[in-house]
N, C-alpha and C positions, 0 to 999 in steps of 0.2 A: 710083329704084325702091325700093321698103320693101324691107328683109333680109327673107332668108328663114330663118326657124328651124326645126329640125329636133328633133323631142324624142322619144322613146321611154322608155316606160312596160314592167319587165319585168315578165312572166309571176307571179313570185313573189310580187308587190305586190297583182295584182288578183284571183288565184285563189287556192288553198290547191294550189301544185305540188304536193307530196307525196303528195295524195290518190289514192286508185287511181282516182277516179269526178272526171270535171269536176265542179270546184266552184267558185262566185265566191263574193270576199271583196268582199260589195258594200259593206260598211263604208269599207273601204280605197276601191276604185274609187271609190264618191259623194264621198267626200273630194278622193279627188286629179282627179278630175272638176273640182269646184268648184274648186280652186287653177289647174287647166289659165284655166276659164273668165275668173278674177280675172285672172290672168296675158299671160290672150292679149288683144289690141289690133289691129282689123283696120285702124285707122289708119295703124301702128307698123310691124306687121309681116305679112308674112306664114308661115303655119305649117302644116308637114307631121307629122300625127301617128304614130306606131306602137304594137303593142301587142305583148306575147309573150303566148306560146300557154299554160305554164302547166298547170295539170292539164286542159285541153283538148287537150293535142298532145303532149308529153312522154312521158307514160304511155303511150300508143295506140303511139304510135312506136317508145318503146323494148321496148316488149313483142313488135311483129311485125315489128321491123328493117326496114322499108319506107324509110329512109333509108341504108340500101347496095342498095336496088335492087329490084327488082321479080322473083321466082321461082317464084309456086305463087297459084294461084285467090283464097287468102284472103288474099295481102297488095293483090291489085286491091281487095278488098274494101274491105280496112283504108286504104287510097291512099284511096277513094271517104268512108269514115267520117270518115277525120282531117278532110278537106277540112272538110265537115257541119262538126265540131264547132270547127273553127277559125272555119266561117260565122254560127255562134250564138254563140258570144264575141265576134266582131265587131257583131254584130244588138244584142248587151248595150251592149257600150263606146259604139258612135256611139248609141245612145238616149239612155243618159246624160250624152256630153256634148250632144246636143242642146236637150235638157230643163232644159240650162243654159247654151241659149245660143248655140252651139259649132255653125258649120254646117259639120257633120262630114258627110264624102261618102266612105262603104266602098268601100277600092280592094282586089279580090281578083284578085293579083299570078299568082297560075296561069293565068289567062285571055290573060295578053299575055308570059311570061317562058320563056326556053328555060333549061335546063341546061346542062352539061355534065362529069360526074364529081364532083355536088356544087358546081361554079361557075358563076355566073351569067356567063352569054354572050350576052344578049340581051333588052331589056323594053321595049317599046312605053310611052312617058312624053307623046306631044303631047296624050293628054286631061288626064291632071297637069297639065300647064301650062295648059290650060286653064283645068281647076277652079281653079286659082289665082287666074288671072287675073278669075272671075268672081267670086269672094270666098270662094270654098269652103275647107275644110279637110279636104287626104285623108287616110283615116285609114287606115293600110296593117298586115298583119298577116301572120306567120310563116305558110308554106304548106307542103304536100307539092306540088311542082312536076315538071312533064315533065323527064327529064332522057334527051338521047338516045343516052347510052353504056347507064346502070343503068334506061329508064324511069320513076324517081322520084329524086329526092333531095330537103332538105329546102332550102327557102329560106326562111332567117331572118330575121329582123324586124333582125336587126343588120346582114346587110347587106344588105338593103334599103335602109337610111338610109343607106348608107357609098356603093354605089351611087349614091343620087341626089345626098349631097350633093355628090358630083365632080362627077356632070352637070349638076347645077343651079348649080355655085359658091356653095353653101350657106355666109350669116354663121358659122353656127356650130351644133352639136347637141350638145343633151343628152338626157345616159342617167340616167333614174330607175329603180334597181336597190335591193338589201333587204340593201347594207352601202353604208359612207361614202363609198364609194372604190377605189382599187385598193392593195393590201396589198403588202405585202413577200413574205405566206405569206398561208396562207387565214384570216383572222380567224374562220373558224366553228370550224375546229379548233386554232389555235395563236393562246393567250393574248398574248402577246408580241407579236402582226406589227403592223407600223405602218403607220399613212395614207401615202401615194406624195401630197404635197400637188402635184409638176407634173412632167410627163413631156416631155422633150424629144430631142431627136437624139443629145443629149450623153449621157445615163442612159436610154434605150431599152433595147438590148439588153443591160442588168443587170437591169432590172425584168424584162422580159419572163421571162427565165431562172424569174425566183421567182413569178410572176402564176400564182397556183392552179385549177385549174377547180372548177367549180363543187361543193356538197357536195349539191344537190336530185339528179335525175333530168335531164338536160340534153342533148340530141341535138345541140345549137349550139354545144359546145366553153366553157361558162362565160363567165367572166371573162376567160380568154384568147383562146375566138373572140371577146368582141368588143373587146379589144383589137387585134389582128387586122386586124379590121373597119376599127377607126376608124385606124390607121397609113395603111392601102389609101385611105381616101378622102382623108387630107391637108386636113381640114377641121379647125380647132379646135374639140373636143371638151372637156364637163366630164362628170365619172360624179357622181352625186350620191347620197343615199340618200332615196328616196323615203316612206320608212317616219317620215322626219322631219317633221314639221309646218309647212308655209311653205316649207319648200326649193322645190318644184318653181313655186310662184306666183314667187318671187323669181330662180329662175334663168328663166325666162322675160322676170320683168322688169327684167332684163341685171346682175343681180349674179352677182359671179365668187368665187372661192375655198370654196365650199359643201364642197367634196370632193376630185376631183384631175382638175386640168384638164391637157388632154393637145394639146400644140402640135406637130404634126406637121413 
């Protein structure tokens, strides 16, 4: 059977996170669109996509706290919004890659995922494997999901992918993020931090200590929830820097050492 690859595309790459107001960076996105498209091979392989949310989700979130839980009329509201505008960044990304190619099939993960206190405990996956097997490509995306302690929590595009690669016994995923890698410190703030070029059992828990979160607006824990992520799934992972030119075609088409690849 063809590997399955697993890639995610974050928030930072395709939108302008910072902005108070969703905004796509369709510059970015049509590019790394086309590198997905050059890259993927329905021959080769098979491929599950993700996206982050980005100044669609971030902002909303962090402004009405609907990711510790549901309390007062207007965070149903904002529950009911975020949803929306996580559904129109999704409506964006699979047009684009379609439009090059890419038969990208929108999976919104609220529909079939239970919570629990911000962990996922439950996601219906037999139509995934489906689509797969019919040649599709699901393209899955950070949600405000049911959660039946707080009513809402968020569920992320990171583990989302850390989720299926265990279930799936996924080849391998890559994270296309807006630095090289994972750092010693936070490269946005501290000149000095250096590229982690491979993470393993032996230098885990030294790295993790210094793994920064994020400097955007980030509801998902940064850099460190998705390290996190990718420990939990036990899959090999690379973090790449998306913002690079070629990177994401190339780690697709199975080149290693881009960034810091992380062997569980």
């Amino acid at each position: 059977m063809r590997p399955l690859i697993l890639m995610k595309v974050g928030g930072s790459l395709i939108t302008d996170k910072d902005n108070p107001e969703p905004t796509v960076n369709f510059k970015n996105l049509r590019r790394i669109v086309r590198e997905v498209a050059e890259g993927y091979s329905p021959e080769r392989m098979r491929l599950i996509f993700a996206h982050g949310a980005g100044s669609y989700g971030h902002q909303i979130v962090k402004r009405t706290g609907i990711h510790k839980g549901i309390k007062s009329g207007e965070q149903i509201l904002a529950f009911a919004e975020t949803q929306r505008l996580q559904n129109e960044l999704n409506s964006i990304v699979t047009k684009e890659l379609i439009k090059n190619g890419v038969p990208a099939m929108p999976i919104q993960c609220s529909c079939h995922t239970v919570m629990e206190k911000g962990e996922l405990v439950e996601m219906h996956l037999e139509t995934v494997r489906g689509y797969l097997e019919v040649g599709l490509v699901p393209v899955f995306f950070g949600v405000p999901a049911f959660d039946r302690f707080q009513k809402c929590s968020i569920l992320s595009a990171d583990k989302i992918l850390a989720h299926i690669a265990r279930e799936f016994r996924a080849e391998k995923v890559i994270h296309a993020t807006d630095v090289d890698g994972v750092f010693d410190a936070n490269p946005k703030e501290v000149e000095d931090a250096k590229l982690v070029k491979e993470m393993t059992s032996e230098n885990f828990d030294e790295i993790i200590e210094k793994v920064g979160h994020s400097s955007s607006v980030d509801v998902t824990g940064g850099m460190f929830g998705k390290v996190r992520e990718i420990l939990a799934s036990g899959v090999p992972t690379e973090i790449i820097n998306g913002n690079r030119e070629g990177y994401i075609k190339s780690a697709l088409l199975g080149e290693t050492g881009l960034g810091t690849r992380i062997i569980p």
